[in-house]
C-alpha positions in Angstrom: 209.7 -76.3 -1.1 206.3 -77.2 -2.4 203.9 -74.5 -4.0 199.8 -73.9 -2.8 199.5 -72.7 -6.2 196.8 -74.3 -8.4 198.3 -76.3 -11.6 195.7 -74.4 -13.7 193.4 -71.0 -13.3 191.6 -68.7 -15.5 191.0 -65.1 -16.1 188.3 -63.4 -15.8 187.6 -63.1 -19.2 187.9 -67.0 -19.4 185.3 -67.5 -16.6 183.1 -65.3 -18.2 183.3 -66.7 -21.5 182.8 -70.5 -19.5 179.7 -69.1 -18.0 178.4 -68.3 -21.6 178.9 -71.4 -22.9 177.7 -73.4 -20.3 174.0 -71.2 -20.6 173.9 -73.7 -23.6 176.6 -76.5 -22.5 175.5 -77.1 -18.6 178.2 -79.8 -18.5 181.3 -79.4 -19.9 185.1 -80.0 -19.4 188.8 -78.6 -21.0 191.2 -80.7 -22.5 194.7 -79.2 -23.2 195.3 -79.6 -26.8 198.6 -81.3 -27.7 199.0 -80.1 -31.2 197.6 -81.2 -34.5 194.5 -79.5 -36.0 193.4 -77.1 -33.1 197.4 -76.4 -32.2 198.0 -76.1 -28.6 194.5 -74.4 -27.4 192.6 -75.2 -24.5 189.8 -77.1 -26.3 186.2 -76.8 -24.5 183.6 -79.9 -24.6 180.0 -80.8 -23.9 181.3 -83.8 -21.1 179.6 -86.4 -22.9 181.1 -86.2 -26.1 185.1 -86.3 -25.1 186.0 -89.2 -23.5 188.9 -88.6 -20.9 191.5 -91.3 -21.3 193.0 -93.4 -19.0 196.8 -91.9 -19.5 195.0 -88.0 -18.6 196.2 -86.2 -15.8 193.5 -83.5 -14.0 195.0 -80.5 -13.6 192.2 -79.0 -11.2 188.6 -77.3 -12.2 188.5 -73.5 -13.3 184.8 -72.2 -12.5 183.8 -75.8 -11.4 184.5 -77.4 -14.7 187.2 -79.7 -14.8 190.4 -79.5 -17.2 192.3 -82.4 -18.4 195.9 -82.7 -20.0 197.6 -85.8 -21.7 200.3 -87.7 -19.4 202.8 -86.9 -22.4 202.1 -83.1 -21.9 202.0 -82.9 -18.5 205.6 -84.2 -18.2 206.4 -81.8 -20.0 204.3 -78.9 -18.4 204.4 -80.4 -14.7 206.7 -77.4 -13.6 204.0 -74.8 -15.2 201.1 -73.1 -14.1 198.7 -73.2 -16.7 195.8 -69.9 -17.2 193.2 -70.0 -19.6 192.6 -66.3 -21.0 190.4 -65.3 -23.6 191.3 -63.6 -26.8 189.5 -62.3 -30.2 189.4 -64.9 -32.7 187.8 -68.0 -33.8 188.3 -71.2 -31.2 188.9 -74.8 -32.0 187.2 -76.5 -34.8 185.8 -79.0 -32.2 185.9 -76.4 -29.2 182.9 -74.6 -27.6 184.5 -71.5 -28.3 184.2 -71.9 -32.0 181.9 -69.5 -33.7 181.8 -66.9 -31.0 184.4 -64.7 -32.1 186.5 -64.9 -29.1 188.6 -68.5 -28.1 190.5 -69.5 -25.0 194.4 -69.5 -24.8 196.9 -71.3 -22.7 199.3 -68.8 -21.4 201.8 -70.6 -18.7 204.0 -69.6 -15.4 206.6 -71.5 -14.1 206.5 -72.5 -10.6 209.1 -71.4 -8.2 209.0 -75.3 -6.5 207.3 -78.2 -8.2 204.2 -79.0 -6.2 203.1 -82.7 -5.9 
């Protein structure tokens, strides 16, 4: 049996937060973070200054802006459903979030089937 459900969503709070950014970031895009400095947050960039690799897999667009995930990762999340939430904090040294007192999250759901 193969799930309808998207491979990535937001909240409300995360859609929000999106739309304040982008009042001064038009074009931007997500990459899941795979570790490192930023740990494993969804890290938010002006579209021209990330370059998406070749080995990236799209997940699908929250609010119309596209989010991307290393092949590596997404092996390892490809049975997940990922939502991007928004909590209090400070975001991603490199993220849009960063400086706004509130960041985005990954939190996760497994799928019941593995969709395509």
């Amino acid at each position: 049996m193969i799930t309808d459900q998207p491979r990535v969503t937001a909240t409300d709070r995360a859609i929000a937060l999106i739309e304040e950014i982008r009042r001064d970031h038009p074009d931007i895009l997500f990459h899941q973070s795979g570790g490192c400095c930023d740990g494993s947050s969804p890290m938010c960039y002006p579209a021209g200054d990330f370059v998406v690799g070749d080995h990236d897999v799209k997940l699908g667009e929250i609010a119309g802006i596209p989010v991307y995930i290393s092949a590596t990762q997404f092996e390892a999340w490809k049975h997940t459903q990922l939502i991007i939430d928004v909590v209090p904090g400070r975001g991603g040294m490199f993220s849009l979030d960063n400086g706004r007192e509130k960041r985005f999250l990954t939190r996760s759901c497994l799928f019941a089937s593995t969709p395509d």
